[in-house]
C-alpha positions as CSV (number, residue, x, y, z in Angstrom):
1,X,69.7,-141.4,9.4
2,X,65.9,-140.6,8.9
3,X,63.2,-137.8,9.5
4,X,60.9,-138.0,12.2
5,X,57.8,-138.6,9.6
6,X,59.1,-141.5,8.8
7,X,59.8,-143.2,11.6
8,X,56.0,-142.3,12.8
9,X,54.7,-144.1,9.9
10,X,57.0,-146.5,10.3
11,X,55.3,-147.3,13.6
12,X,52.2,-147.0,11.7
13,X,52.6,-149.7,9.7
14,X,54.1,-151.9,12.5
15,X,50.9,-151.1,14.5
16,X,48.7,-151.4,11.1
17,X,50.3,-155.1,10.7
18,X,49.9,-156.3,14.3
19,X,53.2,-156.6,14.7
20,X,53.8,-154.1,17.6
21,X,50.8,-154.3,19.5
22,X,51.5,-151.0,22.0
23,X,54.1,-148.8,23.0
24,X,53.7,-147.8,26.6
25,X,54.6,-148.0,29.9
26,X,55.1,-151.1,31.6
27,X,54.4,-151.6,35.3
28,X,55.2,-154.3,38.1
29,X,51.9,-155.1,39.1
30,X,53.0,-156.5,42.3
31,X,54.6,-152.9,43.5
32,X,51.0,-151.4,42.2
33,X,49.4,-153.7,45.4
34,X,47.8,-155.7,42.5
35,X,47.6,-159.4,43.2
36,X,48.0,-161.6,40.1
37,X,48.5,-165.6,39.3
38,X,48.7,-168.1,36.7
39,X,45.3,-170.0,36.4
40,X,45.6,-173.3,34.6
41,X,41.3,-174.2,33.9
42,X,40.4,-178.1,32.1
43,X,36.7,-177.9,29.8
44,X,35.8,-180.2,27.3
45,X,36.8,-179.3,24.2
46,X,33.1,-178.5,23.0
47,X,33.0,-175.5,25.9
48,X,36.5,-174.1,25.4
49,X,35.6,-171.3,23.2
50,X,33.0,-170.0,25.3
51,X,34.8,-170.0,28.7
52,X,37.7,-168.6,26.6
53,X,35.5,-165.8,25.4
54,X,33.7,-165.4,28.9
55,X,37.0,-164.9,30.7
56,X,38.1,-162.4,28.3
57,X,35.4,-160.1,29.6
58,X,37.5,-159.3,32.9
59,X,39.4,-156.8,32.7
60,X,42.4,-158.5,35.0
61,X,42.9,-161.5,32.4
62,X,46.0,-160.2,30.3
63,X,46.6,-163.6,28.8
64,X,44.7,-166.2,27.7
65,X,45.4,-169.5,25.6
66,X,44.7,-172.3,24.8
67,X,47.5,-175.1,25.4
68,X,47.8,-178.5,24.8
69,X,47.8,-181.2,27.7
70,X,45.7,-182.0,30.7
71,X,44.5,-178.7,31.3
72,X,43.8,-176.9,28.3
73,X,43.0,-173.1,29.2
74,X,46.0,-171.1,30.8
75,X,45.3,-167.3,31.5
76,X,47.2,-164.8,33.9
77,X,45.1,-162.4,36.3
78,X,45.1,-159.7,38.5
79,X,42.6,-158.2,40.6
80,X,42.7,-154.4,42.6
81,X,43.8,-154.5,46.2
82,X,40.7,-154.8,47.7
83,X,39.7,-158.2,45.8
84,X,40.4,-161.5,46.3
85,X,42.5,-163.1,43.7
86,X,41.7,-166.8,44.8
87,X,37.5,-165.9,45.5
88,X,37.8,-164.2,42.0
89,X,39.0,-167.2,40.3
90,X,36.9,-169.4,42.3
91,X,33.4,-167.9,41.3
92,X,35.2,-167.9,37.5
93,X,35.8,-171.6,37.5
94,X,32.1,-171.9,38.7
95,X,30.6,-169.6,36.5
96,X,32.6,-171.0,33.0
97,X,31.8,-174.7,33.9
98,X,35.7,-175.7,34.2
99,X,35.9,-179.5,35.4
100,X,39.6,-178.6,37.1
101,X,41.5,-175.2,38.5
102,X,44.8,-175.0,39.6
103,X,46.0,-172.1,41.5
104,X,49.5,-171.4,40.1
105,X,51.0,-168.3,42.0
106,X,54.7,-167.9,41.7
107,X,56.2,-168.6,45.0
108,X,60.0,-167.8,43.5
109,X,60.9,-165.9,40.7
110,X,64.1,-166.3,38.9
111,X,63.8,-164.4,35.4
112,X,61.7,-162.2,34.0
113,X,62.1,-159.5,30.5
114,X,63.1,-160.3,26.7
115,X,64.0,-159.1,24.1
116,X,63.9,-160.1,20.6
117,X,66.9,-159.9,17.9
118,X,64.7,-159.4,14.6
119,X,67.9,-159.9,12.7
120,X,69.4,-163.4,14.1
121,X,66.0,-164.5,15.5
122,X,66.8,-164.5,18.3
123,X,65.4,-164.2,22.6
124,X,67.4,-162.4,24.8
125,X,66.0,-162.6,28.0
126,X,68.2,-160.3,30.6
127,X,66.0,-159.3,33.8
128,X,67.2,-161.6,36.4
129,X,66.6,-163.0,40.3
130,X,65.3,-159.9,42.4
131,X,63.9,-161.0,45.9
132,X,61.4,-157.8,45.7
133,X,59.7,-159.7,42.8
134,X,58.8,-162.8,44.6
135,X,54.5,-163.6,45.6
136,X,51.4,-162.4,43.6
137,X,51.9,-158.8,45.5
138,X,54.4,-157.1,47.3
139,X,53.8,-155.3,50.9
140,X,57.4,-153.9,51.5
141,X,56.6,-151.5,48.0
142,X,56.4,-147.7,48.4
143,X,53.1,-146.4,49.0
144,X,50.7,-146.1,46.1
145,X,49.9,-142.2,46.0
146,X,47.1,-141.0,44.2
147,X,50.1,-138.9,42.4
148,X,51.4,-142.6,41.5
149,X,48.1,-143.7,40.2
150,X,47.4,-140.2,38.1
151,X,50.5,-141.4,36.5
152,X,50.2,-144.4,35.8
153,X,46.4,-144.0,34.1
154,X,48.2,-141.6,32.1
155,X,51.2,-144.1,30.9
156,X,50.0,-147.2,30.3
157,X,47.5,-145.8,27.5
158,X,49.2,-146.3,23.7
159,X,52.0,-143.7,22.5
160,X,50.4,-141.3,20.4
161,X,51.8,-141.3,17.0
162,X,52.4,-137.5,16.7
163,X,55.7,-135.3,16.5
164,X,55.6,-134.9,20.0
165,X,53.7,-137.7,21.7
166,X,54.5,-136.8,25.2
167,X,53.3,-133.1,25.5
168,X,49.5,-134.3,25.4
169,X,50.4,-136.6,28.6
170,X,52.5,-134.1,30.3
171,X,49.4,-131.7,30.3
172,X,47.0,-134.5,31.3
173,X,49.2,-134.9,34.6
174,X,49.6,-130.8,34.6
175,X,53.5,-130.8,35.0
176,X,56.2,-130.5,32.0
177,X,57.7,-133.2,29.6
178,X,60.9,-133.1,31.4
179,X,58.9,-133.5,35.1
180,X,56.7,-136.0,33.4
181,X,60.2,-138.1,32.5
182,X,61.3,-137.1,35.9
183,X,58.5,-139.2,37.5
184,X,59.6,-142.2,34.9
185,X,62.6,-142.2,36.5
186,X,61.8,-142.6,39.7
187,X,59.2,-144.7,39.0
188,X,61.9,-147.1,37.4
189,X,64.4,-146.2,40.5
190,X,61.4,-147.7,42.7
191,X,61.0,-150.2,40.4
192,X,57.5,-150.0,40.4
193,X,57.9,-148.7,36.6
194,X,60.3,-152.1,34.9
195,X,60.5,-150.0,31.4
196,X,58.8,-147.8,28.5
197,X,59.0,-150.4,25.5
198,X,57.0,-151.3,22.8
199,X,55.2,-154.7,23.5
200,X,55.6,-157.1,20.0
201,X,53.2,-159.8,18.6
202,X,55.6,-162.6,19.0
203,X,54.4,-164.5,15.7
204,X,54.1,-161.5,13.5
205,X,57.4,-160.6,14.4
206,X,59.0,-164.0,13.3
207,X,59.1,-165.9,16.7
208,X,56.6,-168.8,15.7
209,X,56.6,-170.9,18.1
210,X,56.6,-170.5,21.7
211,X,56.3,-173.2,24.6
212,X,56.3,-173.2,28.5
213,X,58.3,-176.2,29.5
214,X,57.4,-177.4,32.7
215,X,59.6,-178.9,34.9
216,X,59.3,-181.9,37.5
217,X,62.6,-180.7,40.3
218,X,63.3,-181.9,43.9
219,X,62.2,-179.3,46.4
220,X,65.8,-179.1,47.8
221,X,67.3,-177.8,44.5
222,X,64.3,-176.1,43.7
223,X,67.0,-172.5,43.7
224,X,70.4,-174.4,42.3
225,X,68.0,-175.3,39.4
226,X,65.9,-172.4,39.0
227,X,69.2,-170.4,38.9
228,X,70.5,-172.7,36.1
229,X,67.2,-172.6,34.2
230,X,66.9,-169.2,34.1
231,X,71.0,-168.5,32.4
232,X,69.3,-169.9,29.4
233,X,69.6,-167.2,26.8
234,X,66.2,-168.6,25.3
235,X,64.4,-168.8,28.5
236,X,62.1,-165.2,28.8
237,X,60.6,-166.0,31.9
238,X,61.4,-168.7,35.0
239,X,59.2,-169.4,37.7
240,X,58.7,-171.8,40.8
241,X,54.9,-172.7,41.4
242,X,53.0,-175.0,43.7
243,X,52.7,-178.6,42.5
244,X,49.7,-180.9,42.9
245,X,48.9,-184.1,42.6
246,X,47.7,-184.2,39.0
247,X,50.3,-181.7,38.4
248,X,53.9,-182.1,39.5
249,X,56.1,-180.0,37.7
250,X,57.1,-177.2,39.8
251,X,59.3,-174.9,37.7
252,X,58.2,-173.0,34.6
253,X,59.8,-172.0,32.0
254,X,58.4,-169.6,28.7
255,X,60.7,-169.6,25.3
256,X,60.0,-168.2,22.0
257,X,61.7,-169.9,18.9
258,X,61.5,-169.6,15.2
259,X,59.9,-173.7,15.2
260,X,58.9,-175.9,17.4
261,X,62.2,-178.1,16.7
262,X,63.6,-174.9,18.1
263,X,62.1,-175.2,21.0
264,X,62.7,-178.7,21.9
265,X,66.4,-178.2,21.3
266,X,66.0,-175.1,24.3
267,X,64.3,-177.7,26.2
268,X,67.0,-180.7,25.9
269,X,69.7,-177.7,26.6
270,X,68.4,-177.1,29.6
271,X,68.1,-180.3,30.6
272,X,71.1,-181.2,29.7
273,X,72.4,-177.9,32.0
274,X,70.3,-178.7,35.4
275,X,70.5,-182.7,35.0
276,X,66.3,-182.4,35.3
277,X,65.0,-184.8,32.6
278,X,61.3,-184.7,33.3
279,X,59.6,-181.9,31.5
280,X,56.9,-181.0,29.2
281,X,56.5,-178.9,26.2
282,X,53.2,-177.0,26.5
283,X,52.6,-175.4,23.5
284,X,50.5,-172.3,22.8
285,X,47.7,-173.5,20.3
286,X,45.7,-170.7,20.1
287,X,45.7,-167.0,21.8
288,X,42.3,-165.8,22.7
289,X,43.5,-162.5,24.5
290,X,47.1,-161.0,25.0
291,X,46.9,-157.5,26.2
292,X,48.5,-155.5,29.4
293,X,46.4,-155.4,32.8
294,X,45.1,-151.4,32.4
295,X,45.6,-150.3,36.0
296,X,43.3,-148.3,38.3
297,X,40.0,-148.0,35.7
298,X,36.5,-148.2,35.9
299,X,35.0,-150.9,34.2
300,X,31.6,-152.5,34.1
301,X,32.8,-155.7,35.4
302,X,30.7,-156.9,38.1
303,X,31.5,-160.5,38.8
304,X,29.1,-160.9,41.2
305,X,26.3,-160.0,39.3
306,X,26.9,-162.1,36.3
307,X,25.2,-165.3,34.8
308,X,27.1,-168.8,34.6
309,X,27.2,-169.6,31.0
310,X,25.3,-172.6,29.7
């Protein structure tokens, strides 16, 4: 057992050390009407830093990092409803300078959600196929209420490290704790809420390395091998996305190891599972943003009226 001032500075010191970066809501930005992508961006490597740092300014970019390979800037995005996602990331490739863009929206999704064993060191990724996931936003999702969006301004912020952390919110949203975990629960019954977690630093918490390992597969058994890919244990994440010709591997796959070796060996399990032997390991050299999207605020942001960097 413990007392409740301990686990609060507990937390403290996690937070302090960068090891948890938030505890908060977590929301499926596709059931929100948000539409959101993976960007893959080529610069030179003299104007990476600054397109990295310029892209950081929007408010939809959740994840940005550097990678190793052709293209060498990888960020996720996601704009409101009433934006475009592809004019958005249009004017950003003209305004940073990139030489390349490649649209990368997921067109099936086959895993998503991990969790990390801090005593064996270990991934275990258990959120599986769900047809309501698939595209970069949903239209058969319930209707987003301004009740829904009160809400979820509310939840997403940080969990107050107090005694009782939820009162303060409850009050925001003027109902009671036990209506504001009501509302959680449907939320999560909708599944437009996916879970109320803590969110780790990856690194910091002993998972070193981490590598999306792209995968070259037939269109025909783009599902049979998807499926596969995604029993994985390691595996946090499996996607489909669109191929081109300077990029062919259609299938993506995230996992988080202790090393680097680590993550090769996921990589030769896998293919020695699906039979699929060509592949890359991109690795993550160097995060320049990793945050959650904050739904539903204002923010100074004005894409249109900014300057193309020099």
């Amino acid at each position: 057992g413990t007392t409740e001032e301990d686990v609060i500075d507990r937390i403290e010191v996690l937070h302090r050390k960068n090891v948890v970066r938030q505890i908060g809501a977590i929301f499926d930005t596709r059931k929100l009407k948000y539409q959101s992508m993976l960007v893959a961006m080529r610069f030179p490597e003299d104007k990476l830093d600054k397109a990295a740092q310029f892209l950081n300014r929007h408010p939809g970019i959740s994840h940005n990092y550097e990678r190793g390979g052709h293209f060498n800037l990888w960020f996720t995005i996601a704009v409101p409803p009433d934006r475009s996602l592809d004019d958005e990331v249009r004017m950003l490739g003209e305004l940073t300078g990139a030489i390349s863009t490649r649209l990368l929206p997921t067109i099936k999704f086959f895993k998503i959600g991990v969790n990390f064993d801090m005593v064996k060191g270990k991934s275990d990724a258990t959120e599986g196929y769900r047809p309501e996931d698939q595209g970069t936003t949903s239209t058969t999702s319930p209707e987003v209420t301004q009740d829904v969006i009160d809400y979820v301004k509310v939840m997403q912020e940080d969990l107050p490290r107090v005694s009782r952390p939820f009162d303060a919110m409850a009050e925001q949203l003027d109902m009671t704790v036990e209506q504001l975990f009501a509302r959680a629960d449907e939320l999560v019954e909708k599944k437009i809420m996916r879970r109320y977690s803590a969110v780790l630093h990856h690194r910091r918490a002993g998972f070193s390395s981490n590598a999306m390992i792209v995968w070259k597969v037939p269109e025909e058994r783009s599902e049979e091998i998807g499926t596969i890919m995604a029993q994985h244990p390691a595996v946090t994440h499996c996607y489909q996305r669109p191929i081109y010709e300077d990029w062919p591997y259609s299938h993506f796959t995230m996992v988080h190891g202790t090393s680097e070796e680590e993550c090769e060996r996921f990589g030769e399990e896998i293919a020695d599972a699906t039979g699929m032997n060509e592949r890359q390991l991109v690795y993550s050299l160097r995060e320049y943003k990793k945050t959650r999207v904050r739904y539903f605020v204002e923010d100074e942001f004005v894409i249109e009226e900014l300057q193309p960097i020099s």
